[in-house]
C-alpha positions in Angstrom: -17.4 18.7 -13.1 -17.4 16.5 -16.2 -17.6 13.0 -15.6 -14.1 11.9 -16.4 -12.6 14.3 -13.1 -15.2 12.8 -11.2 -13.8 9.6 -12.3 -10.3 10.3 -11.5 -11.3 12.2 -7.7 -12.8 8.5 -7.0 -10.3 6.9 -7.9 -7.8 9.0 -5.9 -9.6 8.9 -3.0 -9.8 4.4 -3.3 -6.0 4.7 -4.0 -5.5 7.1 -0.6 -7.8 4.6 1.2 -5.5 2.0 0.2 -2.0 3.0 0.7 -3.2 4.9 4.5 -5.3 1.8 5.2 -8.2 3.8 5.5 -11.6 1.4 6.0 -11.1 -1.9 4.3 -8.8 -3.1 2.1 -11.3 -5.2 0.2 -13.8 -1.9 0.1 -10.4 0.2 -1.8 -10.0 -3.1 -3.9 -13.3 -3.3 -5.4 -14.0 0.7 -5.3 -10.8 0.5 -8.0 -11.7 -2.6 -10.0 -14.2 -0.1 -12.0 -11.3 1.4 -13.4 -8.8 0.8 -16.0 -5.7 -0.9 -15.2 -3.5 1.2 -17.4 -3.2 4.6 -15.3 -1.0 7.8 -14.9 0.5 7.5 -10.8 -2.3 9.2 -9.6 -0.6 8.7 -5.7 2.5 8.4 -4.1 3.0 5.7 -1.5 5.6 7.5 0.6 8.4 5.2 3.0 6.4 7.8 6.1 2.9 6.3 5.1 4.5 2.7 5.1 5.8 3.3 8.3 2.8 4.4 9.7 0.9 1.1 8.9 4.0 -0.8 10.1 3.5 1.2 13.8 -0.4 -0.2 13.0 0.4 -3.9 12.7 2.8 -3.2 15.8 0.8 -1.6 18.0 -2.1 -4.6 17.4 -4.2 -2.3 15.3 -3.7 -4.4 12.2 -2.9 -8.1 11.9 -0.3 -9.6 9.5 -2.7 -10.6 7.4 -4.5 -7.1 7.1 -1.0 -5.9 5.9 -0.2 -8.9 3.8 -3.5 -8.0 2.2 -2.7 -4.3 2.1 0.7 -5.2 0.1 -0.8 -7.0 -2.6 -3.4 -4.7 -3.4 -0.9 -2.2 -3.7 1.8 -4.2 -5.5 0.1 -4.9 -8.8 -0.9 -1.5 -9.0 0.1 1.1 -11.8 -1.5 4.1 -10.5 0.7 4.0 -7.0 4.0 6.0 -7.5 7.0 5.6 -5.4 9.4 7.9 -4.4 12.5 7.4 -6.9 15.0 7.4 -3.4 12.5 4.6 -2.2 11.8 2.5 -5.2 13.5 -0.8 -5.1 13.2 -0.9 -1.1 9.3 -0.3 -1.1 9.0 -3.1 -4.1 10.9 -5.1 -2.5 9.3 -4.9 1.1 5.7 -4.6 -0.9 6.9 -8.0 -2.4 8.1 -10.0 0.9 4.5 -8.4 3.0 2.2 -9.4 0.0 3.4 -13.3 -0.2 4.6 -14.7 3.2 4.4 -18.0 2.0 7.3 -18.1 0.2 8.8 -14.7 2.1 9.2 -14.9 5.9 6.3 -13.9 7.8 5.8 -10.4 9.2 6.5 -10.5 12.5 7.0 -7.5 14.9 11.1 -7.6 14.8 10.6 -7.9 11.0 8.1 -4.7 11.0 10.8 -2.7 13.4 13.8 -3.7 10.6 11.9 -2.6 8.1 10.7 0.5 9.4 14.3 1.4 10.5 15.3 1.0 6.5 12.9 3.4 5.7 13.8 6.1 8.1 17.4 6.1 6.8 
């Protein structure tokens, strides 16, 4: 194993912590800051896996501003694929969870729409 695949296996496996919300989103974040930004897609974030975190902030497992953190450390990423079918609704839902500010807030009737967009 030359040092370059290890390189890239680590920096799969931060990516896959971060789009499944696996451990801490800070922990993914600064495991991938070692690395280049400019990056072949390396994952796929997938409108199932969104979903799934979605049923995570509904069910109380992750709080609005876990996934509000989860969205922008996906959303400036290069290495994260998305599904061509999926492409503008994942940026755009990656956009409106990373800045509530100026987006409405997540809420759980938002997290249901949403979800219900993605299954379609």
């Amino acid at each position: 194993m030359t040092g370059a695949q290890d390189d890239v296996r680590a920096r799969k496996a931060a990516l896959e912590d971060l789009i499944n919300l696996r451990g801490s989103v800070d922990d993914a974040v600064k495991r991938l800051r070692v690395f280049d930004w400019d990056a072949a897609n390396l994952v796929t974030l997938s409108p199932t896996t969104v979903v799934e975190v979605l049923d995570r902030y509904q069910s109380g497992d992750v709080t609005a501003d876990g996934i509000a953190k989860w969205a922008q450390g996906i959303e400036v990423r290069d290495d994260i694929a998305f599904p061509p079918l999926f492409d503008t609704i994942l940026k755009e839902l990656l956009f409106e969870l990373a800045h509530p500010e100026i987006n409405r807030a997540l809420s759980p009737e938002s997290a249901r729409e949403w979800s219900e967009r993605l299954r379609q």
